[in-house]
C-alpha positions in Angstrom: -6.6 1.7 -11.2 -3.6 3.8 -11.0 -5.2 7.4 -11.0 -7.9 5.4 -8.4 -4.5 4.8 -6.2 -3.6 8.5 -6.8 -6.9 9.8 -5.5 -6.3 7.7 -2.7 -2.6 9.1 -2.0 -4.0 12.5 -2.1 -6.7 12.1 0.8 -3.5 10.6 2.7 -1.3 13.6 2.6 -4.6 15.6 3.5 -5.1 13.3 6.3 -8.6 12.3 5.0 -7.7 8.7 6.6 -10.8 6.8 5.6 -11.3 8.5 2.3 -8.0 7.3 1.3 -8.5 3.9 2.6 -11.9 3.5 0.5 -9.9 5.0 -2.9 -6.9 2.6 -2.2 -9.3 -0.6 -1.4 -10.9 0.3 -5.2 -7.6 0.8 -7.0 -6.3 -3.2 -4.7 -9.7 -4.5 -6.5 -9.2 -2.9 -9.6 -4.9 -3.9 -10.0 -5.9 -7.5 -8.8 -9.0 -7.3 -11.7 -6.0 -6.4 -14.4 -3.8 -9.3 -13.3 -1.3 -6.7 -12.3 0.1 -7.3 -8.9 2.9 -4.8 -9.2 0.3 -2.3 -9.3 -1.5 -4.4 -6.3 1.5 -4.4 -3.8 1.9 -0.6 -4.6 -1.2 -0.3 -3.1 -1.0 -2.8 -0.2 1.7 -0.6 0.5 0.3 2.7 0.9 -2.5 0.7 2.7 -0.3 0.0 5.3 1.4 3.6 5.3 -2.6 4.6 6.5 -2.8 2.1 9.3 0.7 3.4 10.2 -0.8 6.7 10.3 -3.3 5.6 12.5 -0.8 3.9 15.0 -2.2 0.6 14.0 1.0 -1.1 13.8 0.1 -4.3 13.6 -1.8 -3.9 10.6 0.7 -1.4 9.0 2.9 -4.6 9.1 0.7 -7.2 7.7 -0.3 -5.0 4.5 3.6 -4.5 4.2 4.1 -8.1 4.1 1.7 -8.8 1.9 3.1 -6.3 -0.7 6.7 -7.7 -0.2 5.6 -11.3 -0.9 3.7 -9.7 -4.0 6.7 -7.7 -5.0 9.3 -10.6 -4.2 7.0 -12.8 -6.9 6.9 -10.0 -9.3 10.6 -9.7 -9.0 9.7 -6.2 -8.3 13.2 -5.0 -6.4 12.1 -1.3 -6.7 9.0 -1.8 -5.2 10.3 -4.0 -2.5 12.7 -1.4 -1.2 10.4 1.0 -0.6 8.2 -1.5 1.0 11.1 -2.8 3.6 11.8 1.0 4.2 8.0 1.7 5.1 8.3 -1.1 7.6 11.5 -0.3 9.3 10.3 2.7 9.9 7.3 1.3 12.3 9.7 -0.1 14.5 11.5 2.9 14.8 
C-alpha cells in the first residue's frame, strides 16, 4: 500500500493529476484492507493536496477532514499537523 501511495506522490509532483489520483485511490483501498488507517488518512491527505491542485477546493477540504477525523482516532498528532497545515493553506 505504501509504495502504491508513493507511485501516486510521484505522478503528483509531475503533475500527472489523474494518474496520481488512480495510484492513491489503490493505496486508500489497500491501507483500509490492512486495518491501517494511519496509512489511510496519509492518503486521504494527499488526495485532497490533488483536488487542491485542481482548484477543487471544496473537495480538497472534505478529503482533509476525513483524514483528520482518521488521524484524531488514531491519535496520530504527526499526521494531523500536516493535515491542518494542508487545509490552511486552501483558504489562503
Amino acid at each position: 500500500a505504501g509504495t502504491t501511495l508513493n507511485i501516486g506522490l510521484v505522478y503528483l509532483r509531475l503533475g500527472h493529476l489523474d494518474s496520481a489520483l488512480v495510484y492513491m485511490s489503490r493505496a486508500r483501498k489497500l491501507f483500509r484492507l490492512r486495518r491501517d488507517s494511519v496509512g489511510e488518512a496519509a492518503t486521504l491527505r494527499e488526495i485532497g493536496s490533488v483536488h487542491e491542485r485542481r482548484d477543487q477546493l471544496d473537495s480538497a477540504l472534505a478529503y482533509f477532514k476525513q483524514a483528520l477525523m482518521l488521524q484524531r482516532a488514531a491519535r496520530d498528532s504527526e499526521g494531523e499537523v500536516g493535515t491542518l497545515v494542508n487545509a490552511a493553506a486552501v483558504y489562503a
